[in-house]
KEPAMAR-487876 format. One line per 2 residues: number of its first residue (from 1); for each residue z, y, x of C-alpha. Coordinates in pm, whole numbers. Each point is the difference from the previous one (the first is absolute). Layout:
REM KEPAMAR-487876
NUM> Z Y X  ...
REM end
This chain:
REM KEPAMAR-487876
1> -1047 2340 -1416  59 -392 -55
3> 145 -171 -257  227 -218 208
5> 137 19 325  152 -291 155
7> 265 49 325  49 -320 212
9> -261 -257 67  188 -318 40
11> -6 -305 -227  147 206 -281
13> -212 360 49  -326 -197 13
15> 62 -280 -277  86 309 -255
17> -351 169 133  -229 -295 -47
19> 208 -70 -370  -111 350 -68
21> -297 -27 68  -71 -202 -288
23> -23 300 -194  -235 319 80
25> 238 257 169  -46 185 327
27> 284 -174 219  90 128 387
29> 206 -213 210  204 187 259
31> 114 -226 358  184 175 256
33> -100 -255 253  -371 -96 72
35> -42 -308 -198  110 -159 -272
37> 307 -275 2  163 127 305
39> 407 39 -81  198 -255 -180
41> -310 -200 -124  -120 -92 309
43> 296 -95 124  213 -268 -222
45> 58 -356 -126  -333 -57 -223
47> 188 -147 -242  -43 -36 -380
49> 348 -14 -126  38 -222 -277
51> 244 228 -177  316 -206 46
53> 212 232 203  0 336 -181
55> 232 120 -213  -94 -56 -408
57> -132 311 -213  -80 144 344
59> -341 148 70  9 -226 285
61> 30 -283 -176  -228 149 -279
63> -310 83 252  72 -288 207
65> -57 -244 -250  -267 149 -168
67> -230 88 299  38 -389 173
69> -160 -111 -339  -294 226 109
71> -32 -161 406  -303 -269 -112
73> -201 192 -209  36 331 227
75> -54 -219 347  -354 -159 -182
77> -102 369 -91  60 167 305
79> -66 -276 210  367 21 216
81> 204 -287 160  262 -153 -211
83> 160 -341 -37  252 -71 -285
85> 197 -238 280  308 16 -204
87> 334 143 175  366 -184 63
89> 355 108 -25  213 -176 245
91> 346 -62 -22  189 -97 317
93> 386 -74 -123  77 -187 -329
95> 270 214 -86  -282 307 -45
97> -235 -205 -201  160 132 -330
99> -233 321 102  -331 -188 -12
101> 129 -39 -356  16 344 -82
103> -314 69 174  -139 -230 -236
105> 106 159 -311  -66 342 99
107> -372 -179 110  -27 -79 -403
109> 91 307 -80  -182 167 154
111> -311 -194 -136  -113 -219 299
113> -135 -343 -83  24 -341 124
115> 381 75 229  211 -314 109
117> 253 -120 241  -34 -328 273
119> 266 -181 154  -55 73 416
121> -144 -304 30  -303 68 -250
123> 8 319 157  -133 -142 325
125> -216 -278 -136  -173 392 -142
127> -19 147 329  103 -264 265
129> 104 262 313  275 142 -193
131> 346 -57 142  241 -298 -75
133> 246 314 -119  -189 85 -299
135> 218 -180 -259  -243 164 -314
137> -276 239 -105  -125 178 -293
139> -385 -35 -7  -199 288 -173
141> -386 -163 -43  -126 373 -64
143> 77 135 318  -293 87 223
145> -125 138 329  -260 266 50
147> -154 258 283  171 299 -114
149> -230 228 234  -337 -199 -77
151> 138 12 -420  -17 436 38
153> -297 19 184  -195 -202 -270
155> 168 200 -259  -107 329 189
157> -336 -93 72  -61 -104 -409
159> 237 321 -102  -327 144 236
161> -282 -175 -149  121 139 -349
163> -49 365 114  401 44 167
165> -7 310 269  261 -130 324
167> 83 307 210  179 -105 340
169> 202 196 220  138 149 -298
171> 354 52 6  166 166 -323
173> 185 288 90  1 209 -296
175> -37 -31 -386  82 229 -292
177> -94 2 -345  -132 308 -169
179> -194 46 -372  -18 -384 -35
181> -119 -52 352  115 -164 286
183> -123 146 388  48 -232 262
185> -20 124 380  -23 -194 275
187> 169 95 360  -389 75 142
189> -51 218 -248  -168 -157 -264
191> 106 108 -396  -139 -172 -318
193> 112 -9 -359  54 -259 -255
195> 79 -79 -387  213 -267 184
197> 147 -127 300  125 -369 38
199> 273 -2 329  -35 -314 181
201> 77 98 316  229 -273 117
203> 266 75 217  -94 389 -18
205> 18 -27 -400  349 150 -9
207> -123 308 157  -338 28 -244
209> 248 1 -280  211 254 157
211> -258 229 44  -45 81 -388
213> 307 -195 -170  338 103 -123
215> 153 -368 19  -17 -90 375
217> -18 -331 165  88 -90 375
219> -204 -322 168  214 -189 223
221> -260 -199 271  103 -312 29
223> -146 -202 305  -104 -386 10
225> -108 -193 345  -251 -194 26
227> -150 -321 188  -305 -158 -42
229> -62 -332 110  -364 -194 148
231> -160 -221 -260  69 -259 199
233> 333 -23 -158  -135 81 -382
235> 77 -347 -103  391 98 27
237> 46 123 -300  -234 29 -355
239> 215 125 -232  147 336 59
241> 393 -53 74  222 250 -81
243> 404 -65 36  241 101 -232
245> -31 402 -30  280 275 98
247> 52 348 -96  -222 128 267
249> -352 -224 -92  -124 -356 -63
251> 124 -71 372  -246 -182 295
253> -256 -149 -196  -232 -256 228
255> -383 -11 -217  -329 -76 86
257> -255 285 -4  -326 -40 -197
259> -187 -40 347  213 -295 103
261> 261 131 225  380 2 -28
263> 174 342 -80  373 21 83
265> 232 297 -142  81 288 -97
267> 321 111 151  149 331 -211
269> 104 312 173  43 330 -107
271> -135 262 146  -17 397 22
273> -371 59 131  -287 -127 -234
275> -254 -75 265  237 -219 201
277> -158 -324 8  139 -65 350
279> 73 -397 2  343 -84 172
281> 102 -275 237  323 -64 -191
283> -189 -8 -329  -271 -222 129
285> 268 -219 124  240 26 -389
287> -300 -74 -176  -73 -315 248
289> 313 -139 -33  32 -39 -397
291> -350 -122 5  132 -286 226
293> 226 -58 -272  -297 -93 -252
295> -263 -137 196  181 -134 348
297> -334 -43 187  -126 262 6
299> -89 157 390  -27 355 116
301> -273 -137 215  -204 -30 -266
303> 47 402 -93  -288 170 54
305> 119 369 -154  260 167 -123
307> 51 344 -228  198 155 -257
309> -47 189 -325  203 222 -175
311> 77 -6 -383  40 314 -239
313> 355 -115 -131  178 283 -233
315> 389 -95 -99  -92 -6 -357
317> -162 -350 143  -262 -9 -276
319> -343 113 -52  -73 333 -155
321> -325 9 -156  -16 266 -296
323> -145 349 -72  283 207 172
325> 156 323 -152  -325 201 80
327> -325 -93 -262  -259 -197 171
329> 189 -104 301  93 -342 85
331> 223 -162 194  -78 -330 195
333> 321 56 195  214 -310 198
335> -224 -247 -7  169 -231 236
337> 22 -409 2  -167 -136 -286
339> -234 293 13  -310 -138 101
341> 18 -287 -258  69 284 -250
343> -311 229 105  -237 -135 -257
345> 169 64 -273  177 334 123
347> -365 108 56  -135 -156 -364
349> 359 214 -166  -48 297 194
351> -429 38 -75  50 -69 -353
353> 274 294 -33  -197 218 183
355> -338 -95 -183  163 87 -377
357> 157 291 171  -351 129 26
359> -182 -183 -250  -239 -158 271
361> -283 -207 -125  -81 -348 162
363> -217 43 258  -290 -146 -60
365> -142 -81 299  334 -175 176
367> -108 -311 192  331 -212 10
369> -96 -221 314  15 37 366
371> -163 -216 209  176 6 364
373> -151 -50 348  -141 -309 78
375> 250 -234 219  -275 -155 250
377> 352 -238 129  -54 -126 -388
379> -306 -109 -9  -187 -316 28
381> -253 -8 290  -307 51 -283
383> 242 288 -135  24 176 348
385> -385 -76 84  -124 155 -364
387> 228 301 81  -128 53 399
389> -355 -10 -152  71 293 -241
391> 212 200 297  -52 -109 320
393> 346 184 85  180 -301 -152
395> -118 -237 283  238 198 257
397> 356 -66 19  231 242 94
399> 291 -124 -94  52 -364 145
401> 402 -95 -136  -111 89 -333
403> -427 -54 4  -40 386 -119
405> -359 31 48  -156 420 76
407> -168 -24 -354  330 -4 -158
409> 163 248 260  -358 257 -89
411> 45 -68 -377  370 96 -32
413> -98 323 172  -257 48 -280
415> 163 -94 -288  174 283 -207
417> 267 75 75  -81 -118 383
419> 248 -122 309  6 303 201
421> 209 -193 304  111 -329 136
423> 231 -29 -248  -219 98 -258
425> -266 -284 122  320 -262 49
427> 99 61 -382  -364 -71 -139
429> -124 -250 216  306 -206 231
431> -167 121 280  263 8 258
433> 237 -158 -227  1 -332 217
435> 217 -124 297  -116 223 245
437> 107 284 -257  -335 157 81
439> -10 -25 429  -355 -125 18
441> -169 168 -265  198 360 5
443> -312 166 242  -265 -132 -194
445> 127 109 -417  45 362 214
447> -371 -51 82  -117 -84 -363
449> 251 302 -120  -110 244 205
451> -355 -61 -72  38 -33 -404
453> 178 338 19  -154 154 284
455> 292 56 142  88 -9 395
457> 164 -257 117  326 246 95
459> 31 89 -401  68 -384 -120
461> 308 -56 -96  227 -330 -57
463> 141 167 -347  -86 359 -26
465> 185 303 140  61 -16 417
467> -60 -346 53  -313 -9 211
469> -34 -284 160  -225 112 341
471> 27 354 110  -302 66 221
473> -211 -233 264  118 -138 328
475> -272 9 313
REM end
């Protein structure tokens, strides 16, 4: 039996594991797909919201503005990518610039630091691509960019190092509390029991709940399209630009990513099916359009993918985070937009309920820093020579758009938890992550997967499940 079970390893399942794991507790983390970080936190805006847009007294606002506090020191510990670039507010008509006011206020009371408002003109002396129709903006200094998937894979792999069990391919389909004691089974067949179980399982969370509670709770998937644009064009924007928000999200937001592209969406759909991440013509094209309206060079020849992600919105439109009706079971439930600028201190709330719940000690042991891979593109020549002399695996590139040498590719394999596909590999290392979107170097991460897993080359995947990539050898 465990202590603690965890369900859902995205940036909110794994951040509550590796906060856990500062005390001594036997904690399993339970993935239905075959790595960690592969729903809504691999696919989103990397941004750290500032904390201006949610409501006051909400637990959105109350998270959000307590866990973008924790971005530097968390980033230096764990050794993930994150700029504080500082985000924008545009306003396009002067008759709605009354609301930048109010966005303000609610800004301050909410907590946030450092908010003010620029004429249009200062607004493009601060980011000189904007468009002549941006007649003001409210600038929020603490707002921030990170690599959501690369921010809960070094959580994982420290949650790991500090003694954290992740079981993949481990979808939840039962649980039932009996005596003080929770039983989780899993659709293959697999049962365990816990003191307590923690339900971060994303867009599936409403169903976890279900399973065991009285007071139900229905996720809505919302959708978001996606572009991303070369690095060519990075220099378009440095400051993440938001315009002024509606009822259905912050709108098309046009930001640079913490690797120096340009992201452009998300669009916001509902939908009915949960793993429909299709992306849409008509989307692609909505979500173009309104970036125009912000940033009017911007060229779809400079696109080099596009995707979408889907967010776990509930119409109670706030976070629930509590002990729900049933002892030792807690609720991580709707954890939409400004969720992953709330996860650190969701997971800090959430570990230190559960630790008094069962009077953990501090572990002992817990080693609070993650080093992560070593980015051979990074490095000085003496840098990459030192490194090649220590692993001669380093000297071969496999990845040309994004220099991804096979020493990083063999070590993210390695690490625990480990990529166990392309996408798995992309996420840790960029490797495929450039303009060619991985044409060139596809065949030869297959090689160095296949090999690390001893796996044939039929049985590697792009992202799990039926997506093999080669089904058998031509003459």
């Amino acid at each position: 039996m465990k202590d603690i079970i965890i369900i859902g390893g995205g940036i909110i399942g794994c951040s509550i594991a590796r906060e856990l794991s500062r005390f001594s507790a036997d904690i399993l983390l339970l993935e239905k797909g075959n790595d960690v970080s592969v729903g809504t936190t691999k696919a989103n805006s990397g941004i750290v919201h500032g904390g201006h847009d949610a409501y006051p007294n909400s637990k959105k606002a109350y998270y959000n503005v307590k866990g973008n506090a924790m971005f530097d020191q968390l980033s230096k510990e764990l050794d993930f990518p994150f700029r504080r670039n500082g985000s924008m507010v545009l306003c396009f008509n002067e008759d709605l610039k009354c609301g930048l006011n109010d966005l303000l206020a609610r800004g301050e009371q909410n907590g946030v630091k450092g908010l003010y408002i620029v004429d249009g003109d200062k607004a493009r002396e601060m980011e000189p691509h904007l468009s002549k129709s941006v007649v003001a903006a409210l600038v929020i200094p603490s707002g921030g960019i990170v690599s959501p998937y690369e921010m809960a894979v070094a959580y994982a792999e420290n949650a790991c190092t500090n003694g954290v069990e992740f079981r993949f391919l481990s979808e939840v389909t039962g649980l039932k509390k009996e005596d003080g004691i929770f039983t989780v089974t899993c659709a293959d067949g697999y049962t365990e029991q816990a003191k307590v179980v923690v339900n971060a399982a994303g867009l599936f969370a409403d169903e976890i709940n279900n399973l065991i509670c009285e007071r139900k709770y229905q996720v809505q998937p919302r959708k978001g399209d996606y572009m991303l644009m070369d690095k060519s064009v990075g220099y378009l924007a440095d400051h993440t630009l938001f315009q002024q928000p509606t009822k259905m999200g912050k709108g098309i937001l046009v930001t640079p990513t913490t690797h120096g592209n340009i992201l452009v969406g998300p669009t916001a759909t509902d939908k009915l099916d949960k793993d429909d991440v299709n992306t849409t013509i008509e989307e692609l094209g909505e979500a173009f359009a309104k970036a125009l309206v912000s940033v009017p060079t911007l060229n779809k020849r400079t696109i080099i993918t596009q995707f979408s992600g889907l967010r776990a919105h509930i119409p109670e439109n706030d976070f629930v985070v509590e002990e729900s009706e049933v002892e030792g079971f807690y609720n991580c439930l709707g954890i939409e937009s400004p969720g992953l600028s709330a996860a650190p201190a969701i997971a800090v709330e959430v570990a230190g309920w559960v630790a008094e719940k069962l009077a953990l000690k501090a572990n002992a042991n817990f080693v609070a820093t993650r080093k992560a891979i070593p980015q051979f593109s990074h490095l000085s020549n003496i840098d990459r020579q030192k490194l090649i002399d220590q692993n001669p695996l380093y000297g071969n590139i496999v990845c040309r758009c994004e220099v991804v040498t096979e020493g990083e590719i063999v070590e993210s394999i390695r690490r625990k938890p480990g990529a166990v596909d392309l996408d798995g590999v992309k996420r840790r290392t960029r490797a495929g992550m450039g303009r060619c979107q991985a044409g060139f170097c596809t065949p030869r991460i297959m090689e160095i997967i296949a090999r690390e897993l001893n796996l044939p080359l039929e049985e590697v995947t792009k992202r799990g499940g039926a997506s093999q990539v080669v089904f058998g050898r031509t003459k």
